[in-house]
N, C-alpha and C positions, 0 to 999 in steps of 0.2 A: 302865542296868541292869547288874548285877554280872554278869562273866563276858561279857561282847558288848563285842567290840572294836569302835570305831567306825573306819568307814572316812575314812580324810583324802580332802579332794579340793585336787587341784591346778588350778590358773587359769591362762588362755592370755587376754593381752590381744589383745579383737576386732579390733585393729590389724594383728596379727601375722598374715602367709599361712601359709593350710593345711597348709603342708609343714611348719611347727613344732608346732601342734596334733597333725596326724597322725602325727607322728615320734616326738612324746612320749607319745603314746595307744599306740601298741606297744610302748612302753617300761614306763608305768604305768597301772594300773585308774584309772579317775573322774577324769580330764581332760575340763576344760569350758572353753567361750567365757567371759569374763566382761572388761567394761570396768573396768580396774584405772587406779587416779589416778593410778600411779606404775610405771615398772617394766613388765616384760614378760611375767615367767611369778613365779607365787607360789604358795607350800605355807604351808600350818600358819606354820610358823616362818622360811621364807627368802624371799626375792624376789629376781631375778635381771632385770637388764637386759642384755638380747642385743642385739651391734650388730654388722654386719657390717663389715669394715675401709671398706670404703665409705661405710657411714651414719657410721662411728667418722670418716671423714677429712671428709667434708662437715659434720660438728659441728663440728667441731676452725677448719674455716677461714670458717664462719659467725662475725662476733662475738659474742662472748659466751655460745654458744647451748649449746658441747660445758658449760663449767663451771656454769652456771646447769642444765642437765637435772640435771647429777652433785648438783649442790648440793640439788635438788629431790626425786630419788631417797633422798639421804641423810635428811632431813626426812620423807621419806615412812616410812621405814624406822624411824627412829626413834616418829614420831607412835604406829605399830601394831607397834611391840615387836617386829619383823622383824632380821632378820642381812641387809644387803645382801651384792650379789654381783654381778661384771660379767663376761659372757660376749662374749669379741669372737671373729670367726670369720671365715673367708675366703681368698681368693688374691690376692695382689699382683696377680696376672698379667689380674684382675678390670678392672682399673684403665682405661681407653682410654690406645691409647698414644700416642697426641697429649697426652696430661695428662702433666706435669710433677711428681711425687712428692718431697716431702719431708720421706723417712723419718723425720728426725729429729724432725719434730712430732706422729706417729702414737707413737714411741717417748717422747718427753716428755709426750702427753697420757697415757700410759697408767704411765709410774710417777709423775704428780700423784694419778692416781687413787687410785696404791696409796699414796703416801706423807703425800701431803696430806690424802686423804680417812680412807683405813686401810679399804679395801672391798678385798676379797678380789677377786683379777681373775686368769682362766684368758684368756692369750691361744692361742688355735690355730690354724696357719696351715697351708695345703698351699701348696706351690710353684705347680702348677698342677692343683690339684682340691678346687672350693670344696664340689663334693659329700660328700666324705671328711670335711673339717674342720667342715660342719654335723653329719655323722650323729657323730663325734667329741663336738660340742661338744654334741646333744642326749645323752647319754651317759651325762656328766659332767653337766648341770643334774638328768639324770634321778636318780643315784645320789645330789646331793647333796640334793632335795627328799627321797627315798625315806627317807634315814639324819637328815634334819634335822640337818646337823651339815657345818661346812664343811671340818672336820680330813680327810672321807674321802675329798677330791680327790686324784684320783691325780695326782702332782708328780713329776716329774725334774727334776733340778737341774743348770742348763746346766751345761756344759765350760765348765774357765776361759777357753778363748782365745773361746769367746762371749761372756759375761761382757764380756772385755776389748772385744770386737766393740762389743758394745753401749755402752759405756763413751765409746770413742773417737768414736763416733757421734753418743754423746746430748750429750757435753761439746765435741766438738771438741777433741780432744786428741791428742798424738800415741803411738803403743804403747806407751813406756816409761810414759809419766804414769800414763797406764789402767792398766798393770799394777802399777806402785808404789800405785795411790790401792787397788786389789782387794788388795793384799798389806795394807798398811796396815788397812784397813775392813774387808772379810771380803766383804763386800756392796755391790750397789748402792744397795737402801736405807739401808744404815749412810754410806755415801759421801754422798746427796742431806740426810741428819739432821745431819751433822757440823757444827761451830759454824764460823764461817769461820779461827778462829786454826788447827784442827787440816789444814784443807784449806789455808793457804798456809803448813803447815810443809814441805808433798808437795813434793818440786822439779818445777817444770814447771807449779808453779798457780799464777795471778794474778789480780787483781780481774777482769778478760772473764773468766774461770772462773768466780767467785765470781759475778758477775752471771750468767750461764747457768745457775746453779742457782737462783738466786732467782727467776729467770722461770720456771724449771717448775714449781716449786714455786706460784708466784705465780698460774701458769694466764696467763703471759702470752708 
């Protein structure tokens, strides 16, 4: 009827605990249960898969299981005309500390995501307060279902010597590399796209290089 706005409703899959449903029902009107095929919470037009750095690491060292969801998510997105989007959230300090972490495979499954897949991904971590970086990250899903639009994430753009941090980390590299390859490239994603001639012009890069980026990218 002309003149009657319809209200959107937003979807909370029945998998997801209470604390996400009710976190995003103070956030937005007409938040419901619903068993969704793909994905975790869904609007109108976006779908977002939340995963705690927890759930994100036990994907990740299951075979197969992190790229096959992401693959399936993406297919899902596609099938119904949706914009995916991946919310990961949590505290390291989450972890038992008898468990063994390596970072760099939380840090390689998540720029496959963004580079392989091209899925918009807000990582948000507390040090130690995974309460903070939930209420955070419901937020940010809540503003972007609200605006249907994923340009209205609010973004900071790491310091370079993060950047480099992560660099050195993701490639095993040593400072100077990481920072020639960030001079060079502008970005991490321009650095993980590069053709291999451009990456063993950098001094300090060799096929172990060249192969470390082909497996993240590879999902392997």
């Amino acid at each position: 009827m002309e003149g009657v706005k319809l209200q959107v409703e937003y979807w909370v899959d029945t998998r997801e605990p209470l604390s996400i449903h009710d976190g995003l029902k103070a956030l937005l009107k007409n938040v419901r249960y619903r068993k969704l095929d793909s994905g975790d919470i869904q609007g109108r037009r976006i779908v977002i898969e939340r995963k705690t750095l927890q759930d994100l690491y036990n994907s990740i060292v299951s075979q197969h299981r992190f790229h096959n969801q992401i693959e399936e998510f993406v297919a899902y997105a596609e099938q119904h005309e949706l914009t995916p989007m991946m919310l990961i959230h949590g505290s390291f300090n989450d972890f038992p500390k008898s468990l063994s972490i390596n970072y760099n495979v939380i840090y390689g499954a998540i720029a496959s995501v963004a580079v392989r897949y091209g899925i918009r991904t807000v990582f948000y971590v507390e040090c130690d307060n995974k309460v903070a970086a939930l209420n955070r990250a419901l937020r940010i899903a809540a503003k972007v279902l609200e605006k249907e639009s994923l340009l209205d994430i609010p973004h900071r753009r790491p310091s370079r010597s993060t950047q480099v941090a992560f660099i050195r980390a993701l490639l095993r590299v040593p400072q100077r590399t990481a920072t020639e390859l960030l001079r060079r490239f502008g970005s991490i994603r321009r650095i993980l796209l590069a053709s291999d001639d451009e990456l063993l012009s950098v001094p300090g890069i060799g096929k172990a290089t060249l192969r470390r980026i082909h497996c993240i990218l590879d999902g392997r």
